[in-house]
Backbone as CSV, one residue per row, in Angstrom:
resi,resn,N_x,N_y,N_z,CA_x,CA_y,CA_z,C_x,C_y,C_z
1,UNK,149.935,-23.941,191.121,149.826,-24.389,192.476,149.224,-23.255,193.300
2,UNK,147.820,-23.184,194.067,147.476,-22.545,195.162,147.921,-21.943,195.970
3,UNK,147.839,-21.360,196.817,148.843,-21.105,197.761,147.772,-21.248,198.860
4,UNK,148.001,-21.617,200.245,146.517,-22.030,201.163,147.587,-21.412,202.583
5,UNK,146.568,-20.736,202.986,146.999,-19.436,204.348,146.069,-20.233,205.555
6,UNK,146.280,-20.977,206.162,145.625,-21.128,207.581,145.402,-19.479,208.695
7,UNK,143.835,-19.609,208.560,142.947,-18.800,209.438,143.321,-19.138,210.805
8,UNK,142.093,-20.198,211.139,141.992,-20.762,212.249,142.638,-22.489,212.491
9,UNK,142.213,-22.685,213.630,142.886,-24.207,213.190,142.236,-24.853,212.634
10,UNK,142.415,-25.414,211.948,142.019,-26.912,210.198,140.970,-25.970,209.612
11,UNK,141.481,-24.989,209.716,140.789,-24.224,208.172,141.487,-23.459,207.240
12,UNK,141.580,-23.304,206.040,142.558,-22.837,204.914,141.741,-22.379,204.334
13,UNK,142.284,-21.411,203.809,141.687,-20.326,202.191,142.213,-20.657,201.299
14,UNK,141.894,-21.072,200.250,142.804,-21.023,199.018,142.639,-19.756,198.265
15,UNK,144.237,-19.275,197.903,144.425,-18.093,197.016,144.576,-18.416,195.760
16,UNK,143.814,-18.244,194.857,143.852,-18.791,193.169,144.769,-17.677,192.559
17,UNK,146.134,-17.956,191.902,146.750,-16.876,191.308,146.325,-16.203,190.675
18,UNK,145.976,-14.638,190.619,145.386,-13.693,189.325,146.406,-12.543,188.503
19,UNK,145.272,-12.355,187.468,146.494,-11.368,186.444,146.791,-10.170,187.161
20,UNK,147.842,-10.210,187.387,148.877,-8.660,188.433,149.455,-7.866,187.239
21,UNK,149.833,-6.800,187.525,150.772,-6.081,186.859,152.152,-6.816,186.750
22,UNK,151.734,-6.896,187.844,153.435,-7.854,188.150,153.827,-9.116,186.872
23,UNK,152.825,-9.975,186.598,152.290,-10.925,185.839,152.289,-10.589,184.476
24,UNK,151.974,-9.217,184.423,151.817,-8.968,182.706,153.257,-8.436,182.395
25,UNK,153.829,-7.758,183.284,155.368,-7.636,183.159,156.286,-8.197,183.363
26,UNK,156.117,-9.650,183.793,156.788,-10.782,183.256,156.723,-11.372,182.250
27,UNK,155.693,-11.547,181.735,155.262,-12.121,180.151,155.927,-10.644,179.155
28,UNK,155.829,-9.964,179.793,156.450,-9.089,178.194,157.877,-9.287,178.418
29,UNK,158.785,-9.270,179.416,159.720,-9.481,179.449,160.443,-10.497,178.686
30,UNK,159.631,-11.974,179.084,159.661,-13.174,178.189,159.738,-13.361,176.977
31,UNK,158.352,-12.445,176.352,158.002,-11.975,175.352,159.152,-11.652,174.632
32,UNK,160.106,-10.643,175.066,160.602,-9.636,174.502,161.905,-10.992,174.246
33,UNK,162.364,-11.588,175.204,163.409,-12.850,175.127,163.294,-13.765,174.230
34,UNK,162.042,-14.164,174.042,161.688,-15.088,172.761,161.949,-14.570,171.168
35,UNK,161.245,-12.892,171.019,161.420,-12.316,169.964,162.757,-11.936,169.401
36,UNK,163.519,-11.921,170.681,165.366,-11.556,170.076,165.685,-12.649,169.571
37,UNK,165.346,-13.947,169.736,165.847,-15.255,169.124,165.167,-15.355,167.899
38,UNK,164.477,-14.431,167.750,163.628,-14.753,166.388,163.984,-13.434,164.945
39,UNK,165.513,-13.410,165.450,165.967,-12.420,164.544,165.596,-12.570,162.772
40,UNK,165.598,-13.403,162.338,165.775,-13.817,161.119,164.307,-13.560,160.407
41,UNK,163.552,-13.976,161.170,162.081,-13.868,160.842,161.941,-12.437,160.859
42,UNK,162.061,-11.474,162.122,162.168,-9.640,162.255,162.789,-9.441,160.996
43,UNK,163.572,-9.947,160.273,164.205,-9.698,158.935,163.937,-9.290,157.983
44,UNK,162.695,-10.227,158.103,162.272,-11.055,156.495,160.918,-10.102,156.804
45,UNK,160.467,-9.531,157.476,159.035,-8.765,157.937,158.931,-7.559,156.824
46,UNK,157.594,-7.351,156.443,157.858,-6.380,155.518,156.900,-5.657,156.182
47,UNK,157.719,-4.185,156.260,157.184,-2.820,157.315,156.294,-1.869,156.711
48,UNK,157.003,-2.231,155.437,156.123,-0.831,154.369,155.890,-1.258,153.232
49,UNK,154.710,-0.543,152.688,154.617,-0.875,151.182,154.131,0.096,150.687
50,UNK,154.890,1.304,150.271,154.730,2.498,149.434,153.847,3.339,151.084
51,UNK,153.166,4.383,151.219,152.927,4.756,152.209,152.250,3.979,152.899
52,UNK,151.838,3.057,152.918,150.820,1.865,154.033,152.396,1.474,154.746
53,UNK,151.474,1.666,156.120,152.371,0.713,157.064,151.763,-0.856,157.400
54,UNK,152.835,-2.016,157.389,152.542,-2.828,157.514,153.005,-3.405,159.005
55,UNK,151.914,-4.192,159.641,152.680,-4.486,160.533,151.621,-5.983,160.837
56,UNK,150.652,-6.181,160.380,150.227,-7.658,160.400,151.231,-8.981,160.453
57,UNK,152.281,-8.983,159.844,153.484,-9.752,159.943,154.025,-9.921,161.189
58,UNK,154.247,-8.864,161.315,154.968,-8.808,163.034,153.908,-8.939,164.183
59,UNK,152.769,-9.235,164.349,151.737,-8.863,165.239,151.585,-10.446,165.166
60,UNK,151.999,-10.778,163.622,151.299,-12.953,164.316,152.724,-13.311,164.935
61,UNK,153.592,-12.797,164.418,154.927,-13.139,165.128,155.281,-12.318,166.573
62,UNK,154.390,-11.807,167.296,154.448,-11.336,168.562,153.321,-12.258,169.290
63,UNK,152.075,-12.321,168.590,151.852,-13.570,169.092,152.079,-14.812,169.555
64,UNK,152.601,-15.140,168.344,153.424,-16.580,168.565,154.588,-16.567,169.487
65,UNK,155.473,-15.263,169.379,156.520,-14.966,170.453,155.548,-15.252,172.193
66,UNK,154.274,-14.209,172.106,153.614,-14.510,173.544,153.204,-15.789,174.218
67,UNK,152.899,-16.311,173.123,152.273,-17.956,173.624,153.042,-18.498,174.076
68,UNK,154.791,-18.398,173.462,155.616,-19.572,173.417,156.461,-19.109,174.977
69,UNK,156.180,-17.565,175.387,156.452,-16.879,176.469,156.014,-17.916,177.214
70,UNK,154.779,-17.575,177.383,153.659,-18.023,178.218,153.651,-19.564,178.691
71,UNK,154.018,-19.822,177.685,154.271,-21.806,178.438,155.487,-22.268,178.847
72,UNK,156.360,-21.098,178.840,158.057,-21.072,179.487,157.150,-20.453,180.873
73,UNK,156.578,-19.745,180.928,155.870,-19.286,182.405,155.574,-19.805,183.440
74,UNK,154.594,-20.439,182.318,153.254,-21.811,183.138,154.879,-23.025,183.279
75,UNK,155.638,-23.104,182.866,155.888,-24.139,183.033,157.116,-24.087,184.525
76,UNK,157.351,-22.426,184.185,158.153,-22.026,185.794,157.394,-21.903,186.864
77,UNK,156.330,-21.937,186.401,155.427,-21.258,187.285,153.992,-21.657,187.811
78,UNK,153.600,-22.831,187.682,152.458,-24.110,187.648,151.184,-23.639,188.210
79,UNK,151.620,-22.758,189.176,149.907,-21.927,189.869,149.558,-21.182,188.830
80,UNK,150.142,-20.912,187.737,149.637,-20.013,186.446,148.757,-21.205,185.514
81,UNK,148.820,-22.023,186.025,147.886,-22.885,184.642,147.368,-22.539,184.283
82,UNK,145.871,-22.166,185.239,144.260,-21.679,185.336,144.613,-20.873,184.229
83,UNK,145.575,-19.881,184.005,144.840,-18.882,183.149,146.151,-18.869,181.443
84,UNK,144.851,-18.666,180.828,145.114,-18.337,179.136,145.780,-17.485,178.715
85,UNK,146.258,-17.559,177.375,146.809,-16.498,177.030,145.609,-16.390,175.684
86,UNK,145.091,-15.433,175.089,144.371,-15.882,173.744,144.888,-14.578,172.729
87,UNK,145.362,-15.024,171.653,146.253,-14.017,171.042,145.235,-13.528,169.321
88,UNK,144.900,-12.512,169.148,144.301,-12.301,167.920,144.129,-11.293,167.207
89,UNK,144.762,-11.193,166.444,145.856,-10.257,165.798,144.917,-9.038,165.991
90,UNK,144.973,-7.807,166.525,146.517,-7.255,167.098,146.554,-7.284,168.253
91,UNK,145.326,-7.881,169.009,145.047,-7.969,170.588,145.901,-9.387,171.295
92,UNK,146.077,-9.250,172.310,146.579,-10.217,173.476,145.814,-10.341,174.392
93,UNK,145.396,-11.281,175.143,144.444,-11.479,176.339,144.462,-12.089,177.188
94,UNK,144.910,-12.178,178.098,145.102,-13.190,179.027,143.697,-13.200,180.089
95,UNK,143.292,-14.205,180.041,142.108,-14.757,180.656,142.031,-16.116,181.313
96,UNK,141.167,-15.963,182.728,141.112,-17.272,183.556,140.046,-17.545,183.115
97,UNK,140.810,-19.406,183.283,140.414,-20.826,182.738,138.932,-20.845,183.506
């Protein structure tokens, strides 16, 4: 949802919501809420394999944790539609629609 600021009389601006700091530190927060419920899976993740670190496992499952953030967001939060989340392993992106 917009938010529309009257200037003068019968004229409005519309403010299109954009990515804030504020915005990206709500989604990790979320983020971080979704991934504690996802104990079992953090479990089963395999971290190491002889000196290689692994962490491809956990990076689609932080993904999937972000997305599922993200539409608990959009869905508190409806002026967030416009913009994406696009997740690909190991990057996150949030980008307007």
């Amino acid at each position: 949802m917009s938010k529309k600021i009257k200037i003068k009389k019968n004229t409005q601006v519309i403010i299109e919501p954009k990515i804030t700091e504020q915005l990206v530190y709500t989604l990790c927060v979320y983020t971080t809420r979704v991934l504690k419920e996802q104990q079992n899976k953090l479990q089963k993740i395999k971290w190491t394999d002889g000196e290689s670190n692994l962490d491809t496992e956990y990076s689609i499952l932080a993904c999937d944790c972000c997305s599922n953030a993200w539409n608990i967001i959009k869905q508190q939060y409806p002026e967030y539609s416009k913009i994406n989340i696009v997740c690909n392993i190991p990057d996150i992106k949030a980008v307007e629609k």
